[in-house]
py3Dmol code that shows the C-alpha trace and the ligand (Angstrom):
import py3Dmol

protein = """\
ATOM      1  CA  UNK A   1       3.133  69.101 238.802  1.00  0.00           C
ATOM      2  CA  UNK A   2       0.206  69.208 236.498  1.00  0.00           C
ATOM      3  CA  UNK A   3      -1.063  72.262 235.477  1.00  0.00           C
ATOM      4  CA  UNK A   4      -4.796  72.561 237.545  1.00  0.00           C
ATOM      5  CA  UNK A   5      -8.216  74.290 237.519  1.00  0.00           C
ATOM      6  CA  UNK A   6     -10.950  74.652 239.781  1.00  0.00           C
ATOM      7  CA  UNK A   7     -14.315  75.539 238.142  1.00  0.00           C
ATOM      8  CA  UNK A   8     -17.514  76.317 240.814  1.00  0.00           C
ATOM      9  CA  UNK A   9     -20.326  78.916 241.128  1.00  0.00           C
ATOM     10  CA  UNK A  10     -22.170  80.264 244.085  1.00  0.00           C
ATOM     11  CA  UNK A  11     -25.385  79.938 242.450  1.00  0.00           C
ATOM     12  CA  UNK A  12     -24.355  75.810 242.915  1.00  0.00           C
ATOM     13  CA  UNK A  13     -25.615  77.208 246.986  1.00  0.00           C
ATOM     14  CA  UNK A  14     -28.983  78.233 245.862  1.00  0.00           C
ATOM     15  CA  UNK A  15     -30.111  74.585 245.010  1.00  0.00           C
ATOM     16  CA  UNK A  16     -32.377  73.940 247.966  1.00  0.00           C
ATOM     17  CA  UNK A  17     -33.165  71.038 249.081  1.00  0.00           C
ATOM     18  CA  UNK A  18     -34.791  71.311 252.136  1.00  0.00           C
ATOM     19  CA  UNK A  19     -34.433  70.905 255.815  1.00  0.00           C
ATOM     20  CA  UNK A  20     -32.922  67.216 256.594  1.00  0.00           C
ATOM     21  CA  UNK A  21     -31.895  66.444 253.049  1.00  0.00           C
ATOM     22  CA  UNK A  22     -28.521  64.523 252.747  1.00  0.00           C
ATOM     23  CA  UNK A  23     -27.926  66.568 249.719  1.00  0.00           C
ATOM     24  CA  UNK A  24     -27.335  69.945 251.342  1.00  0.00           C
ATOM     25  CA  UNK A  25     -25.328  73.277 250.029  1.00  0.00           C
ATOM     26  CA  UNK A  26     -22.743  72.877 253.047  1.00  0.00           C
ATOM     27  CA  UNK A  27     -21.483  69.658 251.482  1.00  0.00           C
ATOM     28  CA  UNK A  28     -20.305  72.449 248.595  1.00  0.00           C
ATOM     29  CA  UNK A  29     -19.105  74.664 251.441  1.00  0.00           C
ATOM     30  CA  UNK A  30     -17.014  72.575 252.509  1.00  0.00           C
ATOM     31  CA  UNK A  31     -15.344  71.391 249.967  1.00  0.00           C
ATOM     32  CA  UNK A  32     -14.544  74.900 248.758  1.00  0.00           C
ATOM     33  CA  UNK A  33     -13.840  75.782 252.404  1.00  0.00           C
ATOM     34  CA  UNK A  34     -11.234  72.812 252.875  1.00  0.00           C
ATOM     35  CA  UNK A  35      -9.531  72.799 249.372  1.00  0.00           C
ATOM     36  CA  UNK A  36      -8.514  76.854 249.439  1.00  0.00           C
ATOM     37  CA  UNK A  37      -7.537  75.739 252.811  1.00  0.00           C
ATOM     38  CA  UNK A  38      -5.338  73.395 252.070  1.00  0.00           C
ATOM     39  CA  UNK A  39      -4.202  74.970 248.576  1.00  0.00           C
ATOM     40  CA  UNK A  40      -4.728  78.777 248.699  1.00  0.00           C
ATOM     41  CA  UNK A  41      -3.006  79.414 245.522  1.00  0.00           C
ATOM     42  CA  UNK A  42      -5.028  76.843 243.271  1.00  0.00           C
ATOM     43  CA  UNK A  43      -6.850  79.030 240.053  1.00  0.00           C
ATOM     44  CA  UNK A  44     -10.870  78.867 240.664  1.00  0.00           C
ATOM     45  CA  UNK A  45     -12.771  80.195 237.806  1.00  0.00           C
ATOM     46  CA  UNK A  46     -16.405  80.987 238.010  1.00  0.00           C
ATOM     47  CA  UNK A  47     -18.728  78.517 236.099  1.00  0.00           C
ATOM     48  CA  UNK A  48     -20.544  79.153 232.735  1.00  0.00           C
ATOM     49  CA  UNK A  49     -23.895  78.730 232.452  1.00  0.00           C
ATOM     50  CA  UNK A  50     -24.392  75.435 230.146  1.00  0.00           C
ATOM     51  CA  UNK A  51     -26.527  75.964 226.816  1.00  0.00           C
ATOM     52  CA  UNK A  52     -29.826  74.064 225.971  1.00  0.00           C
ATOM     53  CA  UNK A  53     -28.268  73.050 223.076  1.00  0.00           C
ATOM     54  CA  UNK A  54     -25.252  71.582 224.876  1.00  0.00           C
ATOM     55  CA  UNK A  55     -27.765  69.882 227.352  1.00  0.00           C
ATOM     56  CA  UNK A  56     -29.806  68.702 224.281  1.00  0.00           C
ATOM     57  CA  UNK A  57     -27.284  66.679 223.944  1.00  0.00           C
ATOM     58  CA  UNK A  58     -27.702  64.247 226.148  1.00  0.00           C
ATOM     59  CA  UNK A  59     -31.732  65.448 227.728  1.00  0.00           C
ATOM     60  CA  UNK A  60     -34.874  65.548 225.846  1.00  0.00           C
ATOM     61  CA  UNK A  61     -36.416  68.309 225.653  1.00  0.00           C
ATOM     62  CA  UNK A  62     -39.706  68.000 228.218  1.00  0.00           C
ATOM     63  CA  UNK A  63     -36.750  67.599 231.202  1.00  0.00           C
ATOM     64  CA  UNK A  64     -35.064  71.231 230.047  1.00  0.00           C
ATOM     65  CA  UNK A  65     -38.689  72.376 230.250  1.00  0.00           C
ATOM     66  CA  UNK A  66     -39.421  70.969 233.529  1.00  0.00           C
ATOM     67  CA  UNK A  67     -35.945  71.634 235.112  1.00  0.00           C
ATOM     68  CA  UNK A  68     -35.857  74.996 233.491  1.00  0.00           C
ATOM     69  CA  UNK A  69     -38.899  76.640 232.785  1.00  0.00           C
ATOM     70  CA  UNK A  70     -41.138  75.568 235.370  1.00  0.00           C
ATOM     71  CA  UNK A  71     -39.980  78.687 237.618  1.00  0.00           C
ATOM     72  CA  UNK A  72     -41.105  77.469 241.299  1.00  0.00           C
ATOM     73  CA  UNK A  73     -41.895  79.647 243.598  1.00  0.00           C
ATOM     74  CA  UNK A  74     -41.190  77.345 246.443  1.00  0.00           C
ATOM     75  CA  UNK A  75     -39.632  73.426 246.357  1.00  0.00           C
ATOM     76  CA  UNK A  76     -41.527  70.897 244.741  1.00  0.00           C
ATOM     77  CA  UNK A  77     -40.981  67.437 244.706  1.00  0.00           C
ATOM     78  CA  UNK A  78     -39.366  65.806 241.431  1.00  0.00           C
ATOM     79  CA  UNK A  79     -39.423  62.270 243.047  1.00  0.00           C
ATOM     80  CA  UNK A  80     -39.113  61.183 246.458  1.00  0.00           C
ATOM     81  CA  UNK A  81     -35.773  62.101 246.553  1.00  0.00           C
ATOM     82  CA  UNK A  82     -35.004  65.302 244.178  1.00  0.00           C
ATOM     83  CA  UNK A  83     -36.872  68.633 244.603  1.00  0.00           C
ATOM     84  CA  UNK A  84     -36.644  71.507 242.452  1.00  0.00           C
ATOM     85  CA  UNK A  85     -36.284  74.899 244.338  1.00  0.00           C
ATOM     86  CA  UNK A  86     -36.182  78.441 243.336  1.00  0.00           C
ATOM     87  CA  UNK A  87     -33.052  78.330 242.719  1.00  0.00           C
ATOM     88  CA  UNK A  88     -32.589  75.099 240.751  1.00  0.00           C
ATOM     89  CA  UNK A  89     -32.495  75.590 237.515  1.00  0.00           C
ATOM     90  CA  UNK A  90     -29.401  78.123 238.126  1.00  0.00           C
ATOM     91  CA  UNK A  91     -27.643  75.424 239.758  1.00  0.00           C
ATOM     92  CA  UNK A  92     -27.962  72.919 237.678  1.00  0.00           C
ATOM     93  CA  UNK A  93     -26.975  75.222 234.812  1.00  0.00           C
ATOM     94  CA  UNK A  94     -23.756  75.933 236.172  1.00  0.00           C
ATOM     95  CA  UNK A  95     -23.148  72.493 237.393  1.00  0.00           C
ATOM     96  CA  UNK A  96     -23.338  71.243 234.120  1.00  0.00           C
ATOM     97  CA  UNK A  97     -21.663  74.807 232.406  1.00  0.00           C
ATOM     98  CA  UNK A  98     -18.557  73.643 234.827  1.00  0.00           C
ATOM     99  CA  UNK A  99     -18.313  70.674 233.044  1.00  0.00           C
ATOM    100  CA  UNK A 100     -18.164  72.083 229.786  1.00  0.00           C
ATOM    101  CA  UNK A 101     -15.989  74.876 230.148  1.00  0.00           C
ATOM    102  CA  UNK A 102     -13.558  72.453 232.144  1.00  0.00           C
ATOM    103  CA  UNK A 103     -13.698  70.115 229.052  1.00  0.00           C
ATOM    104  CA  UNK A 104     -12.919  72.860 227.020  1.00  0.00           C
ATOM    105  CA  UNK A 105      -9.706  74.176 228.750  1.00  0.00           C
ATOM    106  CA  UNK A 106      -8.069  71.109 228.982  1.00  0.00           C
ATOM    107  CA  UNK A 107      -8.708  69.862 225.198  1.00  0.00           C
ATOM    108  CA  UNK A 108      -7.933  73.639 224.514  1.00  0.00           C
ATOM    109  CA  UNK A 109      -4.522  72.572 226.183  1.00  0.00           C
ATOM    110  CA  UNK A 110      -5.501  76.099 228.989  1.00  0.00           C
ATOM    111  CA  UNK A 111      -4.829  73.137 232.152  1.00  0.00           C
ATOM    112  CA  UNK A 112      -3.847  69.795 232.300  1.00  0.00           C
ATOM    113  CA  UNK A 113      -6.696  68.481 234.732  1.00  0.00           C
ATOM    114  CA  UNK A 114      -9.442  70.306 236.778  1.00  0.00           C
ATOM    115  CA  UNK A 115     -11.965  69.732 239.515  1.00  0.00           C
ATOM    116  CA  UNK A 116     -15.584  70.945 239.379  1.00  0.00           C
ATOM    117  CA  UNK A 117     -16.732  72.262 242.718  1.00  0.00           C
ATOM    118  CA  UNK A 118     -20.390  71.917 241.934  1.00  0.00           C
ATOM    119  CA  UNK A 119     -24.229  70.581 242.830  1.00  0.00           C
ATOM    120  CA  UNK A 120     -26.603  69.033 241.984  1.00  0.00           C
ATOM    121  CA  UNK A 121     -24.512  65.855 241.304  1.00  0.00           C
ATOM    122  CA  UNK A 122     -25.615  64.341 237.862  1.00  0.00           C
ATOM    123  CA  UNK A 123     -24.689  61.215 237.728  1.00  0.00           C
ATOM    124  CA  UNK A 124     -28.473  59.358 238.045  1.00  0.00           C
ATOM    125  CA  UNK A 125     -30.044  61.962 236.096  1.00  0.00           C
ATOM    126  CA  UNK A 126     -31.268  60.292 232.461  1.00  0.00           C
ATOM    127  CA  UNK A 127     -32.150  61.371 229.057  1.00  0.00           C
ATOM    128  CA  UNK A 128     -35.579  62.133 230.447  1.00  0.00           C
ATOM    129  CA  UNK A 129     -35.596  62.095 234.351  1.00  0.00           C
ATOM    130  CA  UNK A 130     -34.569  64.288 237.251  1.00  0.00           C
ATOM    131  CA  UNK A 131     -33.543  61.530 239.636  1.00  0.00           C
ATOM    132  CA  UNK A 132     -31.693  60.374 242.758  1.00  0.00           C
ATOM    133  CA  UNK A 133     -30.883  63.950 244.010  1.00  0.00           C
ATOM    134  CA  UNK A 134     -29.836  64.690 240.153  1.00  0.00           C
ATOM    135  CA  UNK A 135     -31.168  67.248 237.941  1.00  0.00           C
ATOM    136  CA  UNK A 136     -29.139  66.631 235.049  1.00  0.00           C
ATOM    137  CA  UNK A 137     -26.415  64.063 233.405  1.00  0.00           C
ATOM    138  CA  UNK A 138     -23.328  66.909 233.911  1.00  0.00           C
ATOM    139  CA  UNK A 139     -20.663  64.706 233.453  1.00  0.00           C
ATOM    140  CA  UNK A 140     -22.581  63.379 230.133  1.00  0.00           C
ATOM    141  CA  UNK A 141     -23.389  66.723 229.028  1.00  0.00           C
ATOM    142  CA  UNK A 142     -19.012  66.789 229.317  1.00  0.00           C
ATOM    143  CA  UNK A 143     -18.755  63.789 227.277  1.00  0.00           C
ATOM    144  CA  UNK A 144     -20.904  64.631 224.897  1.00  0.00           C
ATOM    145  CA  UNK A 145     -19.205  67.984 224.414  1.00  0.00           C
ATOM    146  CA  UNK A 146     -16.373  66.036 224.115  1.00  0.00           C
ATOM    147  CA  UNK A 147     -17.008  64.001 220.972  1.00  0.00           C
ATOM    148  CA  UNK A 148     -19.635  66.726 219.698  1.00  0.00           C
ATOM    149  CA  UNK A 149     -17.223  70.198 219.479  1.00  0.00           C
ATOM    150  CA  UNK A 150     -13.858  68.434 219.666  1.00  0.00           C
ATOM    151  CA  UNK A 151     -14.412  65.119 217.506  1.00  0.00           C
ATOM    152  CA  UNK A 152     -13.227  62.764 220.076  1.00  0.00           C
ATOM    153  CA  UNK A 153     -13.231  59.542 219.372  1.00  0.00           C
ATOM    154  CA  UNK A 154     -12.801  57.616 222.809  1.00  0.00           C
ATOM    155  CA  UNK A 155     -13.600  59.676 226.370  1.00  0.00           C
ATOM    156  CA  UNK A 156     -14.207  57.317 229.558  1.00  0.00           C
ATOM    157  CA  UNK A 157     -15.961  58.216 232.363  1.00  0.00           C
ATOM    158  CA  UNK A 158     -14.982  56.434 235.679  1.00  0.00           C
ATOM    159  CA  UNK A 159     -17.560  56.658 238.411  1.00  0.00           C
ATOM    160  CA  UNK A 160     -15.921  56.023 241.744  1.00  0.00           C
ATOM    161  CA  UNK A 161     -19.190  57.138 243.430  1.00  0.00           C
ATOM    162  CA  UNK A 162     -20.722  54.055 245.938  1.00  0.00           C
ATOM    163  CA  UNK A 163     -24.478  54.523 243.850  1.00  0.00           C
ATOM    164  CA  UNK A 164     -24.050  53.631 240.334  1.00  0.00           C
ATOM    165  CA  UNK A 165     -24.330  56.069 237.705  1.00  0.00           C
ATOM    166  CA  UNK A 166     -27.619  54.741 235.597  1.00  0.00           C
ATOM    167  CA  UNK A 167     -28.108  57.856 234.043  1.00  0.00           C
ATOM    168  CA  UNK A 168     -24.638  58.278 232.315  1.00  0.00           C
ATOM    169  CA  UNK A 169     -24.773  54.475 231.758  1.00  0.00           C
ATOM    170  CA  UNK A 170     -28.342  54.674 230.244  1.00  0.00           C
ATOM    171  CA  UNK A 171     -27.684  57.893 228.021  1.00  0.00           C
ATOM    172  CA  UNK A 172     -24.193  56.038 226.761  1.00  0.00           C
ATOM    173  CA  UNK A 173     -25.177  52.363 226.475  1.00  0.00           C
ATOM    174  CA  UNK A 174     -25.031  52.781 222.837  1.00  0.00           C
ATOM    175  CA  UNK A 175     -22.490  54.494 222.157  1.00  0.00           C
ATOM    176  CA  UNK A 176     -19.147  53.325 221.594  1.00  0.00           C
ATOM    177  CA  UNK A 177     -16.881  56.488 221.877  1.00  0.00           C
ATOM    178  CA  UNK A 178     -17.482  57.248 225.514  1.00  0.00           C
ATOM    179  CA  UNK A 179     -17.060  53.710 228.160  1.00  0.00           C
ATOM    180  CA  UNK A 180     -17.828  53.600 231.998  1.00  0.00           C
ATOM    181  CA  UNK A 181     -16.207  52.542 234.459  1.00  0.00           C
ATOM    182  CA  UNK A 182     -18.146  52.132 237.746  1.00  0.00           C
ATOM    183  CA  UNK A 183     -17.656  50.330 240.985  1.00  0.00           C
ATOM    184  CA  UNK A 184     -20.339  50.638 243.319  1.00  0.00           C
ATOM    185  CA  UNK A 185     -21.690  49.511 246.592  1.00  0.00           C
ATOM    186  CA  UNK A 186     -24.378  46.204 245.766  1.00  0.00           C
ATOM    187  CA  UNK A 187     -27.814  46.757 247.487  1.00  0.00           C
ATOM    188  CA  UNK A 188     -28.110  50.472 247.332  1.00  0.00           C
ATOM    189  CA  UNK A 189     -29.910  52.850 244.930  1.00  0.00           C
ATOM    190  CA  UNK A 190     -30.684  52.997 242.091  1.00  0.00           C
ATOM    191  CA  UNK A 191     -29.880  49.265 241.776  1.00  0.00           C
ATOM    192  CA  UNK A 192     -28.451  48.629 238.461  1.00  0.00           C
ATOM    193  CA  UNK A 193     -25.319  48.385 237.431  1.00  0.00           C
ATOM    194  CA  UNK A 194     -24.648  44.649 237.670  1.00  0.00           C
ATOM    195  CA  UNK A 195     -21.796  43.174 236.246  1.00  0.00           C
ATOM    196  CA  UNK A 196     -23.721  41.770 233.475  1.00  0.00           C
ATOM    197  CA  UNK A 197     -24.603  45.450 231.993  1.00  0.00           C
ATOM    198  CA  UNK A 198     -22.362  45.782 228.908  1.00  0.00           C
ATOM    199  CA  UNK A 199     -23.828  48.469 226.741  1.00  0.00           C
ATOM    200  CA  UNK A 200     -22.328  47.448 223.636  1.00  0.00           C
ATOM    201  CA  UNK A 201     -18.915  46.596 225.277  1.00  0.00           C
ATOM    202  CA  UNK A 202     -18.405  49.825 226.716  1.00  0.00           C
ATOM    203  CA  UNK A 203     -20.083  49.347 230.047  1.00  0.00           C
ATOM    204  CA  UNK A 204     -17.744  47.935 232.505  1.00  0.00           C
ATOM    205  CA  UNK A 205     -19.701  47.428 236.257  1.00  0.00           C
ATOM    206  CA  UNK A 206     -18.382  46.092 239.638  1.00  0.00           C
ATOM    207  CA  UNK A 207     -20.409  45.676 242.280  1.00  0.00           C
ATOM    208  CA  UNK A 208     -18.632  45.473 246.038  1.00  0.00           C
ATOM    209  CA  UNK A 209     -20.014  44.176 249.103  1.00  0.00           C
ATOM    210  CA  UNK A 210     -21.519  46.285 252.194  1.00  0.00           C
ATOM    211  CA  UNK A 211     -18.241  46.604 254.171  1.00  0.00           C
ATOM    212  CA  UNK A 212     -15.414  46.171 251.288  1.00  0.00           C
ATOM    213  CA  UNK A 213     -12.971  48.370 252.459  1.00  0.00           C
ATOM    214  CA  UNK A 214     -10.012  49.783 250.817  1.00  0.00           C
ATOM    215  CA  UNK A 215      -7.852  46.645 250.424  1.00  0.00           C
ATOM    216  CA  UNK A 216     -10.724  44.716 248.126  1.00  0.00           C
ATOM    217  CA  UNK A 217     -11.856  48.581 246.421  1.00  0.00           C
ATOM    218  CA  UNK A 218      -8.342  49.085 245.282  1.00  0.00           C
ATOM    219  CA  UNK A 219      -7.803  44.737 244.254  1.00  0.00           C
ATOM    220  CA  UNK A 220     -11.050  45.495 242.320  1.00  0.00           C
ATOM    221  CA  UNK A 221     -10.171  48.612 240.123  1.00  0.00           C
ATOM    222  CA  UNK A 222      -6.501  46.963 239.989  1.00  0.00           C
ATOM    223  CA  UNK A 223      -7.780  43.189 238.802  1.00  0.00           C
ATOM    224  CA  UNK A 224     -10.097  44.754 236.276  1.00  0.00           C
ATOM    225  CA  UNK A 225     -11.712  48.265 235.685  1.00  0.00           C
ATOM    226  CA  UNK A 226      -7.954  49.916 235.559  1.00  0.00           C
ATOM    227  CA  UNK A 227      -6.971  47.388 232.669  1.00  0.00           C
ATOM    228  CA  UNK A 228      -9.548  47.864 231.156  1.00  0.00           C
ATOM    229  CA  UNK A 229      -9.656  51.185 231.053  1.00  0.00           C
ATOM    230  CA  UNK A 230      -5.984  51.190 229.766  1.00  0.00           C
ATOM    231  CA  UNK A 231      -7.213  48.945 226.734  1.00  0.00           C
ATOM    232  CA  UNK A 232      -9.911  51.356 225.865  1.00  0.00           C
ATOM    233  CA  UNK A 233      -6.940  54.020 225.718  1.00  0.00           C
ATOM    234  CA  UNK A 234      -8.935  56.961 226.278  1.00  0.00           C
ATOM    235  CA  UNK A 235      -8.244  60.384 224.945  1.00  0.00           C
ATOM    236  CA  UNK A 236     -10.248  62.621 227.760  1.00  0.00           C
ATOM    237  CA  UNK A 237     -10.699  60.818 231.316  1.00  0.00           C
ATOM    238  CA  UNK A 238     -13.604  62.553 232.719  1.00  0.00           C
ATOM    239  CA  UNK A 239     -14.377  61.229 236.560  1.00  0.00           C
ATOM    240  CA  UNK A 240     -17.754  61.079 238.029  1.00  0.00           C
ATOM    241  CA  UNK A 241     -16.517  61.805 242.209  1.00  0.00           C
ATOM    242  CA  UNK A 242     -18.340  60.821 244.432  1.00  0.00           C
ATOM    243  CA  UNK A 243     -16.735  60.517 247.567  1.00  0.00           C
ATOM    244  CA  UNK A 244     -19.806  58.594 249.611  1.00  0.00           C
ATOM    245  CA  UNK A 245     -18.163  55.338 249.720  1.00  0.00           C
ATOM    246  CA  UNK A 246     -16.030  56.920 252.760  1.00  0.00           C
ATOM    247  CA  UNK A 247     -16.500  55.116 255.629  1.00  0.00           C
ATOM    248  CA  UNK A 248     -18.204  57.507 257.648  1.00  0.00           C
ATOM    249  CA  UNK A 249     -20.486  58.331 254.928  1.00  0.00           C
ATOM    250  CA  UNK A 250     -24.501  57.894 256.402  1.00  0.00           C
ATOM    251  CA  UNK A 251     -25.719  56.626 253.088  1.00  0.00           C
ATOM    252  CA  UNK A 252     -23.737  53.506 252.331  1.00  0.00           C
ATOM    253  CA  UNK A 253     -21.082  51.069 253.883  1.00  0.00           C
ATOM    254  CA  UNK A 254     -17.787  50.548 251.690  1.00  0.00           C
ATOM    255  CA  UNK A 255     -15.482  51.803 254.106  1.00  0.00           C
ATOM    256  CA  UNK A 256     -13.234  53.879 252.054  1.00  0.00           C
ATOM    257  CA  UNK A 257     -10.319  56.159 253.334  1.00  0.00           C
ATOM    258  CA  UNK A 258      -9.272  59.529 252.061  1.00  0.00           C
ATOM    259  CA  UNK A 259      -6.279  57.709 250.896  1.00  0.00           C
ATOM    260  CA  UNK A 260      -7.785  55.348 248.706  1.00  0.00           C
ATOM    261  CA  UNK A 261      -9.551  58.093 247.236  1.00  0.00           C
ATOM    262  CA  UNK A 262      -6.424  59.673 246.237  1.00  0.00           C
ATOM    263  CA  UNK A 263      -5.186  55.996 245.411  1.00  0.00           C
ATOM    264  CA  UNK A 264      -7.797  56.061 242.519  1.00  0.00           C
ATOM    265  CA  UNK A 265      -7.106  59.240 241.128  1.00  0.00           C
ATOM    266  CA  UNK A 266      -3.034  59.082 240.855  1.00  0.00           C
ATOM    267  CA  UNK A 267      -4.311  55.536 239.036  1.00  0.00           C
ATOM    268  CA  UNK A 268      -6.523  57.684 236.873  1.00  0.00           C
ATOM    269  CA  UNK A 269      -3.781  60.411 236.257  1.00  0.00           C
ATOM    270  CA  UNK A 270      -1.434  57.492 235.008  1.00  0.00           C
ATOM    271  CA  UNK A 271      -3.890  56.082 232.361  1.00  0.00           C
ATOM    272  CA  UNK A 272      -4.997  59.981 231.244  1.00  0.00           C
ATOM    273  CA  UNK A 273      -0.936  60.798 230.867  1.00  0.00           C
ATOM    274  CA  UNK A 274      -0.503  57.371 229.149  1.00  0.00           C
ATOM    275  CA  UNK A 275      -2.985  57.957 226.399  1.00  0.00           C
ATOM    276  CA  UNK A 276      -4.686  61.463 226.570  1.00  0.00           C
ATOM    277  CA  UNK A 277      -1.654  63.645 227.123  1.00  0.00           C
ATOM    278  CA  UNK A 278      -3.015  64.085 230.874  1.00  0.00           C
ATOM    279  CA  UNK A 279      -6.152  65.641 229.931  1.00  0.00           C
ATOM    280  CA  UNK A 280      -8.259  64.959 233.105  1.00  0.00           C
ATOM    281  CA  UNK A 281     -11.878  66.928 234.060  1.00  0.00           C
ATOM    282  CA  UNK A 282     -13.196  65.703 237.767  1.00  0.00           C
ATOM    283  CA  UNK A 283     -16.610  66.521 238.515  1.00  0.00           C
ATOM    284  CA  UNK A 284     -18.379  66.264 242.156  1.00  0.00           C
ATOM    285  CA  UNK A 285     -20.954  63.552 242.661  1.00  0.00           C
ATOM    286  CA  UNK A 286     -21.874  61.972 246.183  1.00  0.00           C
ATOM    287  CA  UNK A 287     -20.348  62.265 249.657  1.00  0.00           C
ATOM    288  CA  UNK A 288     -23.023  63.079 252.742  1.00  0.00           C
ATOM    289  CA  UNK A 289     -20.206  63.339 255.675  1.00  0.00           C
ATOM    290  CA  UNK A 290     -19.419  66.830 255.649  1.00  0.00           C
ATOM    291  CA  UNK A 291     -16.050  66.023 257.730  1.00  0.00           C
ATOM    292  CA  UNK A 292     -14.740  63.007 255.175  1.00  0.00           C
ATOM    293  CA  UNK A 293     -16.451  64.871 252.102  1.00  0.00           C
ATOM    294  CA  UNK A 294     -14.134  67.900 253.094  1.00  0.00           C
ATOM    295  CA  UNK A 295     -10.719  65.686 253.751  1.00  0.00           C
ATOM    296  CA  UNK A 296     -11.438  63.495 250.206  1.00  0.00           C
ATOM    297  CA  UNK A 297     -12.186  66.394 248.355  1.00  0.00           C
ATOM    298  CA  UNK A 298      -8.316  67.629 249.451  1.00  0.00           C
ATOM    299  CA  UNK A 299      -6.886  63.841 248.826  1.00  0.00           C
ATOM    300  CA  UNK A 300      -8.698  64.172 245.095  1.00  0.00           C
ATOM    301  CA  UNK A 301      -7.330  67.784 244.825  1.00  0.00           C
ATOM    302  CA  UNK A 302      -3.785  66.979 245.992  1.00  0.00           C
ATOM    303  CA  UNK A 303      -3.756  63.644 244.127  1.00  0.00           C
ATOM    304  CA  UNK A 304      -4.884  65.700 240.913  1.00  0.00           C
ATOM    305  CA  UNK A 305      -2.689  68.289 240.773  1.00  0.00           C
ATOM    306  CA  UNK A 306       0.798  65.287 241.858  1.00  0.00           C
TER     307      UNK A 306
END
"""
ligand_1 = """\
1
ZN
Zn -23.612 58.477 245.531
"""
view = py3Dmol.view(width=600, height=400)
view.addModel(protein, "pdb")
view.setStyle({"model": 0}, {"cartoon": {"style": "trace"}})
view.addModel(ligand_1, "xyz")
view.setStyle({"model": 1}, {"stick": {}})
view.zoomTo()
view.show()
């Protein structure tokens, strides 16, 4: 059994979004509530806050000062979609701290693979934008860490998420230690991430159909984005999870199971044991069912820690 972590922070509850919005703090609570349900002994440690210049990283400047110093006194919109609340910036510190300090243990050898509880997902944030319910790039900010502190020289990100991560694809395109790995729903937001997007060879993009299902999700990653992942032989596997493309998910139609959620990540545990001695950090994205949010988040967790 691999040795696990859980990283979250209740401050991750203070984002708020507003009445109606599909990114809500009880998607957090209930993955927290369902995964010490189902594995009450699993290690949670409390979330750092990240540092500007770890989010410098990766952000320019005039988003830290917008995300962070504009001190709200009440939500205001970032786009149609993203809103930055009171307490924001706090959440979107430790989101992105989790990612760090969960990079950290496992390169420091502390854990084998561990699972940040956390929101604001990053995944469509960019260099410069808030976007797409994402304040910043925290799996980037990872990455980054990654090659910055620790010298690596090939981390992959796979996005499983059924919206395409521009932001970590944008922020990476040119840069040829960290590759992507994304299969996403065709259609949806933010509408990139064709197949055609290469980066400089390290962008690898599938788009699926409205109503794939497992069968053709798992023939996908199998036929293509799992090989070539193995070729890229990557020494930290750092996954973007988003568990929307369930198929009771309101936002999109893929028609994923719990199971093949936990299909993906034993794959993903293979390739990390094959070439980066197991070293595995998975980071919440998507997922707007609370109910199949709560029972993927335990397939991921349970898969993770096989
Ligand atoms: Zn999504």
């Amino acid at each position: 059994m691999a040795r696990f972590l859980g990283y979250t922070h209740p401050a991750c509850l203070d984002h708020d979004t507003g009445p109606g919005h599909a990114e809500c703090p009880e998607r957090l609570e209930a993955v927290l509530e369902a995964v010490h349900h189902a594995f009450p002994r699993l290690e949670w440690i409390e979330a750092p806050r990240a540092t500007r210049g770890q989010l410098l990283r990766v952000h320019e400047p005039m988003l830290l000062g917008r995300v962070l110093d504009s001190h709200p006194r009440q939500r205001i919109p970032l786009d149609p979609d993203t809103v930055l609340s009171p307490g924001s910036a706090e959440a979107a510190l430790r989101a992105a701290g989790a990612g760090v300090a969960a990079t950290e243990a496992v390169l420091n050898g502390e854990t084998d693979v561990a699972f940040c509880a956390v929101r604001p997902p990053g995944h469509h944030a960019t260099a410069g934008a808030a976007m797409g319910f994402c304040l910043f790039d925290s799996i980037a900010v990872a990455a980054a860490h990654a090659l910055d502190k620790f010298g690596l020289a090939r981390v992959a990100i796979i996005d499983f998420d059924v919206h395409h991560g521009n932001g970590t694809q944008a922020i990476f395109n040119r840069e040829p230690a960290v590759a992507y790995f994304s299969s996403h729903q065709s259609g949806l937001f933010p509408h990139t991430g064709s197949v055609h997007e290469r980066g400089v060879g390290n962008m690898h993009n599938v788009l699926l159909p409205p109503g794939s299902g497992g069968f053709r999700f798992r023939n996908t990653w199998l036929d293509t984005l799992l090989p070539a992942l193995d070729a890229f032989r990557p020494q930290l596997v750092l996954v973007s999870a988003g568990f929307d493309a369930h198929l009771s998910d309101p936002l999109a139609d893929l028609m994923l199971e719990a199971e093949d959620f936990a299909w993906i990540t034993a794959e993903l545990r293979t390739i990390a044991d094959r070439h980066g001695e197991g070293r595995l950090v998975s980071m919440l994205e998507g997922g707007y069912s609370l109910d199949a949010l709560a029972e993927c988040a335990v397939a991921h967790v349970g898969a993770l820690r096989a």
